[in-house]
C-alpha positions as CSV (number, residue, x, y, z in Angstrom):
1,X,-37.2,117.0,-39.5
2,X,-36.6,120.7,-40.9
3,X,-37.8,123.8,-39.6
4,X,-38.8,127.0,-41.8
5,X,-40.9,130.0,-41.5
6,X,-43.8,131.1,-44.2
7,X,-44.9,134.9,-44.3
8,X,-47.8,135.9,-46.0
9,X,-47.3,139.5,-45.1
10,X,-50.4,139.7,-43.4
11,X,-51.4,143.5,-42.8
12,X,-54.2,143.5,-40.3
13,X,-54.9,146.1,-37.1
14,X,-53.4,144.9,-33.9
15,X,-56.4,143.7,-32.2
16,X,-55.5,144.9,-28.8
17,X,-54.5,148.4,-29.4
18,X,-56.0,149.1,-33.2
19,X,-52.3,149.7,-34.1
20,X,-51.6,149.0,-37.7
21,X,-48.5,149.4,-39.3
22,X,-47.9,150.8,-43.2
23,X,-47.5,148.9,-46.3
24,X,-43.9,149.8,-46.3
25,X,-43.7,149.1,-42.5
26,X,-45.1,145.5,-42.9
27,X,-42.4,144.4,-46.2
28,X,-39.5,145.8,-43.9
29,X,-40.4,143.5,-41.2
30,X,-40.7,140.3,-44.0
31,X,-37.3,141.0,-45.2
32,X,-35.4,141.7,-41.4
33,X,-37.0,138.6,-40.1
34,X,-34.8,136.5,-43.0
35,X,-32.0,137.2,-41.6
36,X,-32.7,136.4,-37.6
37,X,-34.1,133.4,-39.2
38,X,-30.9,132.0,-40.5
39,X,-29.2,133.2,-37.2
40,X,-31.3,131.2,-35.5
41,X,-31.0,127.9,-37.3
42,X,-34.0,127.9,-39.1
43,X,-34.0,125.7,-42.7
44,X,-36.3,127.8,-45.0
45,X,-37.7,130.9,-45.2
46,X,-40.7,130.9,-47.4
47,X,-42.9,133.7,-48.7
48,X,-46.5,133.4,-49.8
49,X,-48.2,134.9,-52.6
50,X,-51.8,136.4,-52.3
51,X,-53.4,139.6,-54.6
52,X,-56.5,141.7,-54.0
53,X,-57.2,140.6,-51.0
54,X,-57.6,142.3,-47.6
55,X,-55.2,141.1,-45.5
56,X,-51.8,140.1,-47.5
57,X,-49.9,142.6,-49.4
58,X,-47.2,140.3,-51.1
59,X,-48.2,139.5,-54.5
60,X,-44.6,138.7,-55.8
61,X,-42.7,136.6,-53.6
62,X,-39.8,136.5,-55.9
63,X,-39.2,140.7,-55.5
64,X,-39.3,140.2,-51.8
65,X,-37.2,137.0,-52.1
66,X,-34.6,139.2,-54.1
67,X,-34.6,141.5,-51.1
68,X,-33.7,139.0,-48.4
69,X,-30.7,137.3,-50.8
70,X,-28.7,140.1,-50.5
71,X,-28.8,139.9,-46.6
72,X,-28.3,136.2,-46.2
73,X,-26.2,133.5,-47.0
74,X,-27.3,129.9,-46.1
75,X,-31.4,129.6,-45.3
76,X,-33.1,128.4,-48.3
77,X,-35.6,131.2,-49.9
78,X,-38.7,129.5,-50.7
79,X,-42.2,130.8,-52.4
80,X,-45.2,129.5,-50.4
81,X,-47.1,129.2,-52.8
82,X,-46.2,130.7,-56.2
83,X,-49.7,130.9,-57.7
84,X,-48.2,128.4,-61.1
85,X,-51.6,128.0,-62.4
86,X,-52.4,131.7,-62.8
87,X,-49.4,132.9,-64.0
88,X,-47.3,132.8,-66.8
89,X,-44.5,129.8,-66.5
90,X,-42.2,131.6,-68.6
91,X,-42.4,134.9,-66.5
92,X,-42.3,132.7,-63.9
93,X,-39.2,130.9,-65.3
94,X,-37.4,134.2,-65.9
95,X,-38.1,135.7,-62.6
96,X,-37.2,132.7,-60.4
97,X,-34.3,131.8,-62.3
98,X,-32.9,135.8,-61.2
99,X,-33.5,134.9,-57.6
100,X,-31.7,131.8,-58.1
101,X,-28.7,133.7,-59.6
102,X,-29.0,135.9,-56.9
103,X,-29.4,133.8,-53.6
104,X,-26.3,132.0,-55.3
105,X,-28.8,128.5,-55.3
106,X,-30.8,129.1,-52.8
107,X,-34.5,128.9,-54.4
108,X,-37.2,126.7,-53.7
109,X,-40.4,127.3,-55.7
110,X,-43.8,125.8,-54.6
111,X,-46.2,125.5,-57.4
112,X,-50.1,125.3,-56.2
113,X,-52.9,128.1,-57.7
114,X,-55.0,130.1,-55.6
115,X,-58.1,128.9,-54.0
116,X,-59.9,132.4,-53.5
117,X,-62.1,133.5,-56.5
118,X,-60.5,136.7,-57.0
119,X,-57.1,136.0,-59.0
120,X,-59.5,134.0,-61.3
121,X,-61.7,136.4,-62.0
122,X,-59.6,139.3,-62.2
123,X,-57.3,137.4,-64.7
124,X,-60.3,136.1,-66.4
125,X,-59.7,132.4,-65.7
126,X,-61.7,129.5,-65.3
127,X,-61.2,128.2,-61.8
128,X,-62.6,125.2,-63.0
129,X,-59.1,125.1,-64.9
130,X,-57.2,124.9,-62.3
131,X,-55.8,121.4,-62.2
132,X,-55.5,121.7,-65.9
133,X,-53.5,125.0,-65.9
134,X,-51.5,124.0,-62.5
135,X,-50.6,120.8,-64.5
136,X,-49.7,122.3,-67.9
137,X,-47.3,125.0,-66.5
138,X,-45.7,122.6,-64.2
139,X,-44.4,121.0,-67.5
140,X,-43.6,124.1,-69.3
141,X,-41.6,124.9,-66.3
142,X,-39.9,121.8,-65.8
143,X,-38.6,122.3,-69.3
144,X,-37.2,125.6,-69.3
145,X,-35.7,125.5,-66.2
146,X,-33.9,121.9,-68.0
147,X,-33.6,122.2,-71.6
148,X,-31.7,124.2,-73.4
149,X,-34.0,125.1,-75.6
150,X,-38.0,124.5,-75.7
151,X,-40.5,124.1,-78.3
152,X,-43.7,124.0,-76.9
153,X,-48.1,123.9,-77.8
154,X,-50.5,123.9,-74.9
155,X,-53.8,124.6,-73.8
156,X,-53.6,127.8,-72.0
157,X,-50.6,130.1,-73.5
158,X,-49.1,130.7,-77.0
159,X,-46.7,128.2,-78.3
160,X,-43.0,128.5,-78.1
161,X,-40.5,127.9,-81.1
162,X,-37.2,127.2,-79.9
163,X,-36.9,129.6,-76.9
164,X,-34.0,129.6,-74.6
165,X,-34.4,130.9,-71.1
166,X,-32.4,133.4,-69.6
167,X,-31.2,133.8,-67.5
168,X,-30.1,130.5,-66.2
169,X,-31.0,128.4,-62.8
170,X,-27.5,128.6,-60.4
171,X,-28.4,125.3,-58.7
172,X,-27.6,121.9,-61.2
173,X,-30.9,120.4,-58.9
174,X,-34.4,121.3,-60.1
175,X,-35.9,123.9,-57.2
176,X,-39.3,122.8,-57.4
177,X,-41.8,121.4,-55.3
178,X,-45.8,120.6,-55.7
179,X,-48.4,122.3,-53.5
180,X,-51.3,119.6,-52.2
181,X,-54.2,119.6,-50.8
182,X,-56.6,117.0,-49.8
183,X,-57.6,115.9,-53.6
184,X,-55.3,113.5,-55.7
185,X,-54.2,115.8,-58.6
186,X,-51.1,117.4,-56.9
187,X,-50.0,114.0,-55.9
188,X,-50.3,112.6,-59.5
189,X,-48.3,115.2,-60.8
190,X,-46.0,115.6,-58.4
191,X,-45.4,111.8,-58.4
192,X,-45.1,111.9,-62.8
193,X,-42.4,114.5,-62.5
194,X,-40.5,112.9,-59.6
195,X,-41.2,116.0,-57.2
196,X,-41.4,116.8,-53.5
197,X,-44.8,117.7,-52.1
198,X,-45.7,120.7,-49.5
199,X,-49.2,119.7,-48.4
200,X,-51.1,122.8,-47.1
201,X,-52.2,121.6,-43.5
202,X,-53.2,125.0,-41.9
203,X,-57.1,125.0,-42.2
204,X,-58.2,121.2,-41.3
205,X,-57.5,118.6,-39.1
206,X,-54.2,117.0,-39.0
207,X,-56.3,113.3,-39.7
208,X,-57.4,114.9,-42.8
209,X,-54.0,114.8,-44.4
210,X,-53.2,111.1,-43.2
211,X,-54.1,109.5,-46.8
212,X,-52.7,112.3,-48.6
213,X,-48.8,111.8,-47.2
214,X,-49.3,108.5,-47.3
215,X,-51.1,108.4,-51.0
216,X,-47.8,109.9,-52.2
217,X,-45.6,107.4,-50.7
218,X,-47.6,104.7,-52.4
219,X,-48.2,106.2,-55.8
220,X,-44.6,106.9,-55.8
221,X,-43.4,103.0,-55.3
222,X,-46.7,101.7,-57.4
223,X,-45.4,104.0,-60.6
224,X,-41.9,101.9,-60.5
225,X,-39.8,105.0,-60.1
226,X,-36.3,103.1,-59.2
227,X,-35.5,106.6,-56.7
228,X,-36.7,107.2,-53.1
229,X,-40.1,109.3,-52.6
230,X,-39.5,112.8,-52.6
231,X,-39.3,114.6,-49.4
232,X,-42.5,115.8,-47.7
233,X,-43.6,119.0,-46.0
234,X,-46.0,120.6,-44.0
235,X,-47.2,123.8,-42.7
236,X,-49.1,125.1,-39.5
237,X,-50.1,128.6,-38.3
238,X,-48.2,129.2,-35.2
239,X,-47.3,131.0,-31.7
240,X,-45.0,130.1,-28.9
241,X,-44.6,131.8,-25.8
242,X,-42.8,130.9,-22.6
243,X,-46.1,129.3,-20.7
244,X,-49.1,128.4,-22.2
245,X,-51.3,131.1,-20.8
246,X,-49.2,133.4,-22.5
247,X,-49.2,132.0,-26.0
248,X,-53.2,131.6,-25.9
249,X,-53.9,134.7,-24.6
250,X,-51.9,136.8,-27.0
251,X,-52.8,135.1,-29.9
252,X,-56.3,134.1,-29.2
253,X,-57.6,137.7,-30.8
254,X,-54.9,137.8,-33.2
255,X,-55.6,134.3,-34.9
256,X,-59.0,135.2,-34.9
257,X,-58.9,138.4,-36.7
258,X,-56.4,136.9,-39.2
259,X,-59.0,134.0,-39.8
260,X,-61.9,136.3,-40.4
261,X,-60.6,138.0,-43.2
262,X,-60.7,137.5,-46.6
263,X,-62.0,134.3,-46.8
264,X,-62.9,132.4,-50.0
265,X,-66.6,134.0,-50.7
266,X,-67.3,130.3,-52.8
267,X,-66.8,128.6,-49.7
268,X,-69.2,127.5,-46.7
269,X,-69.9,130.3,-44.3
270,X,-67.5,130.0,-41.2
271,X,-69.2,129.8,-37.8
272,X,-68.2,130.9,-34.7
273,X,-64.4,130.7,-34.1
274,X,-63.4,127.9,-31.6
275,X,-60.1,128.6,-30.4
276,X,-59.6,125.8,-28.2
277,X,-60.3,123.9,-30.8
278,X,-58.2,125.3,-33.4
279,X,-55.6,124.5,-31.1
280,X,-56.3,121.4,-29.8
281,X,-54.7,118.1,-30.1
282,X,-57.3,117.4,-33.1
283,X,-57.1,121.2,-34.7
284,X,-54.5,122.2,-37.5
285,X,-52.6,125.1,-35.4
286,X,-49.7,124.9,-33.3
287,X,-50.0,127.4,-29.6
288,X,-48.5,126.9,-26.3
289,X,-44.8,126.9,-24.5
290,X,-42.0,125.4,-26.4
291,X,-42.9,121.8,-24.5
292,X,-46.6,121.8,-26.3
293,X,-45.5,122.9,-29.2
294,X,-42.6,120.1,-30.1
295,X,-45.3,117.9,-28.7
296,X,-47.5,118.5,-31.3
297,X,-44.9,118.8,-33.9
298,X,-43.8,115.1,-33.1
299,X,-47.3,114.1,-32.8
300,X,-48.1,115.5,-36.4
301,X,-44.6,114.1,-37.7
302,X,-45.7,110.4,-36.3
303,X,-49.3,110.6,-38.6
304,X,-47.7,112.5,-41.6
305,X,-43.9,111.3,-41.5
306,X,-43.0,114.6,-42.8
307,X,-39.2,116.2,-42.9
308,X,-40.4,119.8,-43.3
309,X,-42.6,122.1,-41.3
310,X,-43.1,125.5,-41.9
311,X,-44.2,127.9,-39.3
312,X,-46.6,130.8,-40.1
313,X,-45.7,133.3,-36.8
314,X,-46.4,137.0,-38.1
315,X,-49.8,136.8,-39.1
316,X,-52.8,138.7,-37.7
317,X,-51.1,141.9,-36.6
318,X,-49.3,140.2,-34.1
319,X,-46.5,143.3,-33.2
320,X,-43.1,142.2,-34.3
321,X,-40.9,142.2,-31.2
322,X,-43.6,139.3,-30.1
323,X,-42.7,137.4,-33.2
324,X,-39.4,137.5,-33.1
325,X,-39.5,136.9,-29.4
326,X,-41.9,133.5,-30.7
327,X,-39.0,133.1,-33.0
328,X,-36.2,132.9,-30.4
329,X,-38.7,130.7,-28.2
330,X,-39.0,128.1,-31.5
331,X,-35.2,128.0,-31.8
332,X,-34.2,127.8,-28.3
333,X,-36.3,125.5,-27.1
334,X,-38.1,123.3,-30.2
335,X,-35.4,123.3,-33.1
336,X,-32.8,121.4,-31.2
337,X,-34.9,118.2,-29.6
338,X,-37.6,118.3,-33.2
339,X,-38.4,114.7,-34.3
340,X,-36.9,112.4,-36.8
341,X,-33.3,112.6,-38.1
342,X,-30.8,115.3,-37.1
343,X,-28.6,117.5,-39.3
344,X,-27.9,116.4,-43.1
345,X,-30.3,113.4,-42.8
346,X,-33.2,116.1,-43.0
347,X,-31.8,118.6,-44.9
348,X,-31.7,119.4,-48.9
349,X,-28.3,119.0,-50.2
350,X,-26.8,122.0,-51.0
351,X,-27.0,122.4,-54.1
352,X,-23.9,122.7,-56.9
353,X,-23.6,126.3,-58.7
354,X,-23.6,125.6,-62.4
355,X,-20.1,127.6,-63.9
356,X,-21.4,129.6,-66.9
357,X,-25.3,130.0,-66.1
């Protein structure tokens, strides 16, 4: 099983000390992290988009993306998710297809749409649409990023006559995966297209997501595709420390901060936060020494049988020399003994940079 990190560039007061770093401060940390990331081993390194809200302040991934390619080499630069269903697939076409080019085939894009109300109704959408939408531009995309030239009528833009993208994916392979949740929507249409799923695991229980990884695998083999499933991947909000009392205690207030912010106003009221809970054996969120953490991680890749897990370490205000410190910790002591098959077995093929695109 892989290993990545997702940022959501998370700007929130340091609970402890009420320390709270700029705008400007906050991207600069994204970006330097890449880097120690590949250092370190990590697979992927995946940035989140969010807008309006009160906590994130990363609403294009594929600007900061553009930023870490020119200071790394091998990690994979992933979007975590890219919000397909409220956005324009072309632009979205254009602008991923330049971070492509310039990571030299690097990109992987995670379509989903945002489940807070705010995107909708500042870009005067129907959240009911969102399935629709999600599933229209996953098509439009698919086809840019593949043909050479596209004619196209849908629902929710204008058509397209014979339109040719530019600039050009680096990669031959198609750099796109489908964001899931607990419904069966994603996995239809990640299954129709032939696509790998990221399931978003950070906010329920890990039994929650049992059918889902499993639904895939079996709607994959029932629709007579002659190719293996696609690969499968996960995510968990994070912290790793040397002991256990350490992790917990500095991230009890930090988790809990990041968690009362901003949540989705449609949805029910949260009650009181139960940490021990959160982190328990039957919660969604990885804490403790190195030890508990791989625990967990093989427990979760026994239920799911998952080949990516993504990390989110920086969130809540938590002050960067303890994330990176987490960060050493993670590839130290977890990266090397993780579950499942080692080295290329795991891993994406590298991809083959088209001459000419």
């Amino acid at each position: 099983m892989e290993l990545g990190l997702i940022t959501f560039g998370s700007l929130l007061p340091d609970p402890a000390t009420g320390t709270v770093l700029t705008q400007r401060e906050r991207l600069r940390d994204v970006v330097r992290a890449a880097p120690i990331a590949e250092e370190l081993g990590f697979s992927w390194y995946t940035v989140g988009e969010h807008h309006f809200g009160d906590r994130d302040v990363i609403p294009s991934p594929a600007i900061v993306l553009a930023a870490i390619a020119e200071h790394t080499s091998r990690i994979r630069l992933a979007t975590g998710t890219t919000l397909l269903a409220n956005r324009d697939p072309v632009l979205v076409a254009e602008d991923y297809a330049l971070v492509d080019l310039l990571s030299e085939g690097r990109l992987e894009l995670i379509a989903g749409g945002s489940f807070f109300p705010e995107p909708w109704a500042v870009f005067g959408q129907d959240p009911q649409s969102k399935a629709a939408r999600k599933r229209e531009s996953v098509e439009l995309l698919t086809r840019l990023w593949q043909e050479e030239r596209v004619s196209w009528t849908g629902q929710f833009r204008p058509p397209l006559h014979e339109v040719r993208l530019q600039p050009r994916l680096a990669q031959d392979r198609l750099p796109l995966w489908i964001s899931a949740g607990v419904g069966t929507d994603s996995i239809d249409l990640a299954v129709a297209h032939g696509l790998p799923m990221v399931v978003g695991t950070t906010a329920r229980p890990p039994l929650d997501f049992v059918d889902v990884f499993a639904g895939y695998r079996r709607k994959w083999t029932g629709s007579g595709r002659p190719d293996e499933p696609g690969r499968l991947g996960a995510a968990s909000h994070a912290f790793v420390a040397r002991t256990s009392q350490a992790a917990r205690s500095l991230w009890r207030d930090h988790i809990n901060s990041y968690l009362s912010v901003n949540t989705p106003s449609h949805g029910p009221a949260r009650g009181p936060f139960d940490f021990d809970a959160y982190i328990g054996a039957d919660g969604p969120a990885l804490c403790g020494s190195p030890a508990e953490v791989l625990d967990k991680l093989g427990r979760l890749h026994e239920l799911w049988g998952h080949d990516l897990h993504l990390l989110a370490i920086d969130i809540g205000g938590i002050p960067y020399a303890d994330v990176h410190t987490a960060i050493e910790l993670v590839a130290s002591d977890v990266l090397p003994h993780l579950p499942g098959p080692a080295g290329a077995a795991g891993r994406a093929p590298t991809p083959a940079v088209s001459a000419g695109a």
